[in-house]
ZAMARGU-4260 file (C-alpha; in steps of 0.2 Angstrom, whole numbers, plus 5000, padded with zeros to 4 digits):
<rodrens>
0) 5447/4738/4460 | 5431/4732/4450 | 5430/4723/4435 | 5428/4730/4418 | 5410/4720/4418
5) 5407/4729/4436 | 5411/4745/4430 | 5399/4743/4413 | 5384/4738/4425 | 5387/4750/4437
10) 5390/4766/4424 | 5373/4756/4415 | 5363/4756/4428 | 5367/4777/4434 | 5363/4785/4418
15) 5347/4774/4417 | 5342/4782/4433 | 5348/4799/4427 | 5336/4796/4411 | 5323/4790/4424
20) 5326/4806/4434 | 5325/4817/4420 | 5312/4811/4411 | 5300/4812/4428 | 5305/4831/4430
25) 5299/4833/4412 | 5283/4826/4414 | 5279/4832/4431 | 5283/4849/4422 | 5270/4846/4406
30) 5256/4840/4419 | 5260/4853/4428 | 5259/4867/4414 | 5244/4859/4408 | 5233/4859/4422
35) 5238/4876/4424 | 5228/4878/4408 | 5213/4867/4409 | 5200/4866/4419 | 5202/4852/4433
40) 5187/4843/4428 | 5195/4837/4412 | 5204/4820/4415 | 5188/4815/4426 | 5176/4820/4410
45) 5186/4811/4399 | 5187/4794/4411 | 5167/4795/4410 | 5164/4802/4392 | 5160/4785/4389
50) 5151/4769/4400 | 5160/4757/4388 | 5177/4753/4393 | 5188/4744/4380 | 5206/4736/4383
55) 5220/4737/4369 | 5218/4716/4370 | 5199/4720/4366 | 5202/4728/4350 | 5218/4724/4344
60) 5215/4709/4329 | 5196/4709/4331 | 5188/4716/4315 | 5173/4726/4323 | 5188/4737/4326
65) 5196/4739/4311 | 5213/4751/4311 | 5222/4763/4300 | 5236/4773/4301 | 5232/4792/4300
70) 5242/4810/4298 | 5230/4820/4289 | 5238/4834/4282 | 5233/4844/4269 | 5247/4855/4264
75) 5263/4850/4257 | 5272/4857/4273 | 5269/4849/4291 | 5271/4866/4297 | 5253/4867/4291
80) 5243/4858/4305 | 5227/4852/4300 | 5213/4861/4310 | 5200/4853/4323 | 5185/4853/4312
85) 5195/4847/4296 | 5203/4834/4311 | 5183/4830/4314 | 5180/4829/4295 | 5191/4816/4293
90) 5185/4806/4310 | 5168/4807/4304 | 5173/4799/4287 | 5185/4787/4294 | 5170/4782/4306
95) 5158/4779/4293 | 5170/4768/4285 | 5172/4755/4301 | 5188/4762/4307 | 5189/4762/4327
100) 5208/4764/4329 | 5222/4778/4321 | 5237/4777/4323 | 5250/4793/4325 | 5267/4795/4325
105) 5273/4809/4336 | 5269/4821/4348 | 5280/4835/4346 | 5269/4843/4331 | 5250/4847/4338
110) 5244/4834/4328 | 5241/4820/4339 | 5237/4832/4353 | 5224/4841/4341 | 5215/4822/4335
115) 5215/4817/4353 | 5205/4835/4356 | 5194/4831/4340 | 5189/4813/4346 | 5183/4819/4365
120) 5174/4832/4356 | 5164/4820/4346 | 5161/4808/4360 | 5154/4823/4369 | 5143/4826/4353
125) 5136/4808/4352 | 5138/4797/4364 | 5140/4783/4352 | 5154/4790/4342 | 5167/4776/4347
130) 5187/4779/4341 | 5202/4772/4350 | 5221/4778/4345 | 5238/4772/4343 | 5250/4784/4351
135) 5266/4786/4342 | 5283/4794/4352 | 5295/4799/4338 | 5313/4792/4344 | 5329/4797/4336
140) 5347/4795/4337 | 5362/4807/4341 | 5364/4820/4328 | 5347/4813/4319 | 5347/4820/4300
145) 5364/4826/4301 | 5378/4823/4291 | 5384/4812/4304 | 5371/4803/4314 | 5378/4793/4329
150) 5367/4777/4329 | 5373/4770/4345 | 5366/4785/4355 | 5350/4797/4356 | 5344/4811/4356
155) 5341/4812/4375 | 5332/4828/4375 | 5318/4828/4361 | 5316/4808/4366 | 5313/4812/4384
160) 5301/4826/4380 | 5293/4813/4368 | 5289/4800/4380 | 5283/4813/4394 | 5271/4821/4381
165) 5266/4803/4376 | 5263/4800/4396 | 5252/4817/4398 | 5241/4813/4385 | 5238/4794/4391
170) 5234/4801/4408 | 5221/4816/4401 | 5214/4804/4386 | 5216/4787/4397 | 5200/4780/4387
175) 5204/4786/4369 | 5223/4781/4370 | 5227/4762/4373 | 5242/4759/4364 | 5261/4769/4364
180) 5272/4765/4351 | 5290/4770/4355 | 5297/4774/4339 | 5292/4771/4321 | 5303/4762/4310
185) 5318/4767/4324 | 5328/4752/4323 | 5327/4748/4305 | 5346/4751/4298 | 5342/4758/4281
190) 5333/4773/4292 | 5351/4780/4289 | 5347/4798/4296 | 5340/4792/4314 | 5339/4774/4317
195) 5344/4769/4334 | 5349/4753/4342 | 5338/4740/4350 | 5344/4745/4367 | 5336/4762/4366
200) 5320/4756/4361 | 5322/4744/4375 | 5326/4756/4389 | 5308/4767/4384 | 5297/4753/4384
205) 5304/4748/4401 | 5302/4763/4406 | 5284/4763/4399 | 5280/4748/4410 | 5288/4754/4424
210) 5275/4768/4424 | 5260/4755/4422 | 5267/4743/4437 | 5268/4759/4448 | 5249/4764/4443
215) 5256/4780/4434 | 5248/4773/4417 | 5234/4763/4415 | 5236/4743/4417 | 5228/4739/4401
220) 5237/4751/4389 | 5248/4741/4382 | 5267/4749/4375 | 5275/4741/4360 | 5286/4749/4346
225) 5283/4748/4329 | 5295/4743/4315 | 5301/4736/4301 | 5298/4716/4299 | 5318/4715/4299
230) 5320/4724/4313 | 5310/4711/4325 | 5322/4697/4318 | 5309/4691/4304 | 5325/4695/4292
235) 5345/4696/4292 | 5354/4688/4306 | 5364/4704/4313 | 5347/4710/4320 | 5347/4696/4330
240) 5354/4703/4346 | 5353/4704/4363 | 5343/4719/4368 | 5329/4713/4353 | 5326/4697/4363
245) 5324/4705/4377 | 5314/4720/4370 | 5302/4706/4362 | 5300/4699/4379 | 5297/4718/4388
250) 5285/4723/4374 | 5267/4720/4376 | 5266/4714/4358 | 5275/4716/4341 | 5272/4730/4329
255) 5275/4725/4313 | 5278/4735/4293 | 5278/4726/4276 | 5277/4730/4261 | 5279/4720/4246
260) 5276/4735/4236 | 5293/4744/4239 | 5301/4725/4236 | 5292/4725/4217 | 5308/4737/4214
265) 5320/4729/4228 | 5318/4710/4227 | 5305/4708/4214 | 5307/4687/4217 | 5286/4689/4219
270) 5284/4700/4208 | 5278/4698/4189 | 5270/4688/4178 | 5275/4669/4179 | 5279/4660/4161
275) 5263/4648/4163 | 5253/4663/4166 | 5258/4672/4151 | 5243/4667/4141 | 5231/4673/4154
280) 5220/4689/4152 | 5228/4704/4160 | 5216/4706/4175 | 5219/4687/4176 | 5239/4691/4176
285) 5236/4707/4191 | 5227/4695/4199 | 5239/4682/4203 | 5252/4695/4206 | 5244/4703/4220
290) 5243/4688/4227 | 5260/4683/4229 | 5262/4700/4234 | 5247/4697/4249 | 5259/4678/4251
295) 5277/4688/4253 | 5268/4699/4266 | 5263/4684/4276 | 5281/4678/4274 | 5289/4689/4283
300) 5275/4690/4295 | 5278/4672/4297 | 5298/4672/4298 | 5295/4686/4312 | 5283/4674/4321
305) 5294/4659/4320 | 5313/4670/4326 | 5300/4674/4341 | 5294/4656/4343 | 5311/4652/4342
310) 5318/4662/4359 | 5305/4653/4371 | 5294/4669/4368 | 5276/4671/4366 | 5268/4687/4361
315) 5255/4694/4350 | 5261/4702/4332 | 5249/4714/4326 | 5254/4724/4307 | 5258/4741/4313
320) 5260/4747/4293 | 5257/4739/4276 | 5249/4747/4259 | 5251/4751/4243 | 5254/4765/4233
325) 5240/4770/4220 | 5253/4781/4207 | 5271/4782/4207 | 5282/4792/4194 | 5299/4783/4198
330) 5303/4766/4201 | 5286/4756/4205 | 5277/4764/4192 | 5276/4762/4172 | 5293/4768/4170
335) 5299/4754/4182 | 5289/4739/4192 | 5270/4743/4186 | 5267/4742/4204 | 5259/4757/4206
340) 5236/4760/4201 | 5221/4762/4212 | 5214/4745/4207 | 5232/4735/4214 | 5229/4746/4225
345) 5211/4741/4228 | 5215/4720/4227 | 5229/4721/4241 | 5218/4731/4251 | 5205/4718/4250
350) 5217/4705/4252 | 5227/4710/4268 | 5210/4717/4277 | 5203/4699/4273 | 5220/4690/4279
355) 5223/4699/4295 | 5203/4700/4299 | 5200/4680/4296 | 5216/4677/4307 | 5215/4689/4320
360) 5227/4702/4316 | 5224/4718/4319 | 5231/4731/4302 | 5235/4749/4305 | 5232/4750/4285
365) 5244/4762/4279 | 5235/4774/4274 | 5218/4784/4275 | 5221/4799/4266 | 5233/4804/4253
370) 5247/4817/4261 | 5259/4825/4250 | 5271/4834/4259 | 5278/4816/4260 | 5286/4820/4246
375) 5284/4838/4243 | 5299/4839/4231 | 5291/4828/4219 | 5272/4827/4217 | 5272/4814/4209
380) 5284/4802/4220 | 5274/4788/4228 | 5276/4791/4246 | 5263/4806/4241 | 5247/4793/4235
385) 5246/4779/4248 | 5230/4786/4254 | 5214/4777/4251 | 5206/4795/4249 | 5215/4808/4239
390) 5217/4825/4249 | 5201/4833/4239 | 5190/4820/4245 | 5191/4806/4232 | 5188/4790/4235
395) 5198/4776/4226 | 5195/4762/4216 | 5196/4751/4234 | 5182/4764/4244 | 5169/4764/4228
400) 5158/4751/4234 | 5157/4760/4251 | 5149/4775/4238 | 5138/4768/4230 | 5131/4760/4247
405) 5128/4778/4252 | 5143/4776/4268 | 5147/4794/4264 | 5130/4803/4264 | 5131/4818/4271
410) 5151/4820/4274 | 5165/4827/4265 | 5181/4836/4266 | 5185/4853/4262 | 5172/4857/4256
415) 5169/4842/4244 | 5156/4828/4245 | 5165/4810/4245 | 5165/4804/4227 | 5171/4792/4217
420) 5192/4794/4208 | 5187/4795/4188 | 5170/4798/4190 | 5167/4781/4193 | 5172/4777/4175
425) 5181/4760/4180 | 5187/4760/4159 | 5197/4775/4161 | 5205/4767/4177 | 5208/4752/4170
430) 5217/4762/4154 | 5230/4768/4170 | 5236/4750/4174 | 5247/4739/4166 | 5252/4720/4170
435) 5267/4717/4178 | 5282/4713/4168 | 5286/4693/4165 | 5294/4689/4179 | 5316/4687/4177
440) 5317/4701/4167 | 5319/4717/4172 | 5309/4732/4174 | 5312/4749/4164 | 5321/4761/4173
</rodrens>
């Protein structure tokens, strides 16, 4: 008889070629129906829509191409897909502004389908029109936002049609797409309602790269996952795994989220107004504190870089999400951290875009345009206002420069010319913010 170990490596390596298996008649399916439906020219248009040929490794932490993460939605309901020309809208703005890479975050929604459609078109416009993506593949656990999630499986089914809609989108928009990220924020433990276990992320990326060694995808895309700092071993131990050292190896570089913002409310240690700065003026005092706010982001970056340094590993870490809320009606705004106004807002987007640009870190900047489905429940919860544009076409306190410069001459959205939050009244914005409590002593709630 075997072994207990035999018997683990033998029933490990069967279902992985039955997800292998699977997965493969899924996508052979999609390509199958798609091409059904578009004209066979498509994938040899795209591949020529442009002579200049980019790699991820070409764009990823140089700042002629900066990134930002991108959803795009209007409504307060994603079952409200934003159109193709208000999809257009936003590249056009987004393109003016020197953004040359989005990120997305699924492919089950017609989203990501839909921007990908709205890019080519452009390129077929101008010729010069130059935008790159980040392709996201939502991955969840078993029974995902149930009562009852089971963390050490997944959602086979909705992964596996993931990953092989991911695939078919590479191959028909091979020079748009140059990055998949499997999973967003997947692995991180206090995503109670779907995280997963390393192991699963694992198996999709090598799966990923199995496709790219067999010339199914293209060689330069590069395949990562994106996810909390933690989650990559820059925080607790008990991430510090088996399956994370070798997804870190498998991975073709490392995705990273902060966000000191959120830690204002749950470990303010950066946060406030230090006792010898007390007799500072009050810009003085926000000043300092965004700051150490910029300072604890590189921190974790840095105890990230140095668990990777410390397996024998090298790779690239590029921030996959960090930003800063401009309002917030609970626990980062007046009422609890004085996190949350356009102009913090404006100095850590200035502050990180400087960092990461001077050191050759790409920053998926979280985020372009304000979304309030987010938090459709409350509008005025801040997942609803990280947005550098508000949904009506305002630009905030961080984008007023680019107005007056005239970078938004001629564009709008819905409808709206680009314009400046307030009026461009910087007194009434400055009335909205207030300095940061004295730090040991604890917010209002």
């Amino acid at each position: 008889m075997m072994n207990h170990n035999h018997q683990q490596l033998l029933k490990r390596k069967t279902n992985w070629l039955k997800i292998t298996l699977q997965v493969m008649v899924v996508f052979v399916g999609l390509v199958f129906l798609f091409s059904c439906k578009e004209n066979k020219n498509t994938v040899s248009e795209n591949q020529s829509a442009t002579a200049k040929e980019v790699s991820a490794k070409d764009i990823l932490g140089n700042p002629d191409y900066l990134a930002i993460s991108y959803g795009g939605y209007r409504q307060n309901s994603r079952d409200i897909q934003p159109t193709l020309e208000e999809l257009k809208e936003d590249m056009r703005i987004l393109a003016a502004m020197g953004i040359k890479v989005l990120r997305t975050y699924n492919t089950h929604f017609d989203h990501a389908s839909n921007v990908l459609k709205a890019i080519h078109e452009l390129k077929q416009e101008d010729d010069s029109f130059e935008m790159y993506v980040m392709l996201g593949a939502w991955i969840d656990c078993k029974d995902a936002f149930t009562a009852n999630p089971d963390h050490e499986g997944e959602n086979f089914d909705e992964n596996t049609a993931e990953i092989a809609r991911a695939v078919s989108m590479v191959n028909q928009y091979p020079d748009i797409i140059k990055v998949i990220a499997v999973g967003n924020e997947a692995m991180v433990k206090w995503a109670a309602s779907y995280f997963v276990q390393p192991g699963i992320i694992l198996n999709w990326v090598n799966y990923l790269q199995e496709l790219k060694a067999a010339g199914d995808l293209p060689k330069d895309l590069w395949i990562t996952s994106s996810d909390n700092f933690a989650s990559w071993g820059g925080g607790d131990e008990e991430y510090h795994v088996e399956d994370l050292e070798k997804l870190i190896a498998a991975v073709d570089f490392v995705s990273l989220h902060t966000y000191p913002m959120h830690d204002t409310h749950y470990n303010p240690d950066f946060w406030g107004v230090m006792e010898e700065e007390t007799g500072l003026d009050d810009m003085e005092k926000i000043a300092a504190a965004m700051e150490r706010a910029k300072d604890y982001a590189i921190s974790q970056y840095q105890n990230t870089a140095d668990y990777i340094k410390s397996l024998g590993i090298d790779k690239p870490i590029h921030i996959g999400e960090t930003g800063w809320a401009s309002y917030s009606n609970g626990q980062y705004g007046d009422e609890g951290s004085k996190a949350t106004d356009e102009y913090k807002e404006a100095l850590y987007y200035d502050l990180i875009r400087e960092w990461t640009n001077d050191n050759g870190i790409a920053c998926f900047y979280f985020e372009a345009f304000d979304e309030n489905w987010k938090d459709a429940g409350n509008p005025g919860g801040s997942e609803n206002y990280f947005g550098l544009i508000t949904i009506d076409g305002k630009a905030k306190y961080a984008l007023w420069d680019m107005v007056d410069e005239g970078v938004f001459e001629g564009l709008g959205r819905g409808g709206q010319a680009i314009t400046k939050t307030y009026d461009g009244d910087k007194e009434a914005l400055l009335e909205k913010v207030m300095e940061p409590p004295v730090m040991g002593m604890e917010a209002v709630h």
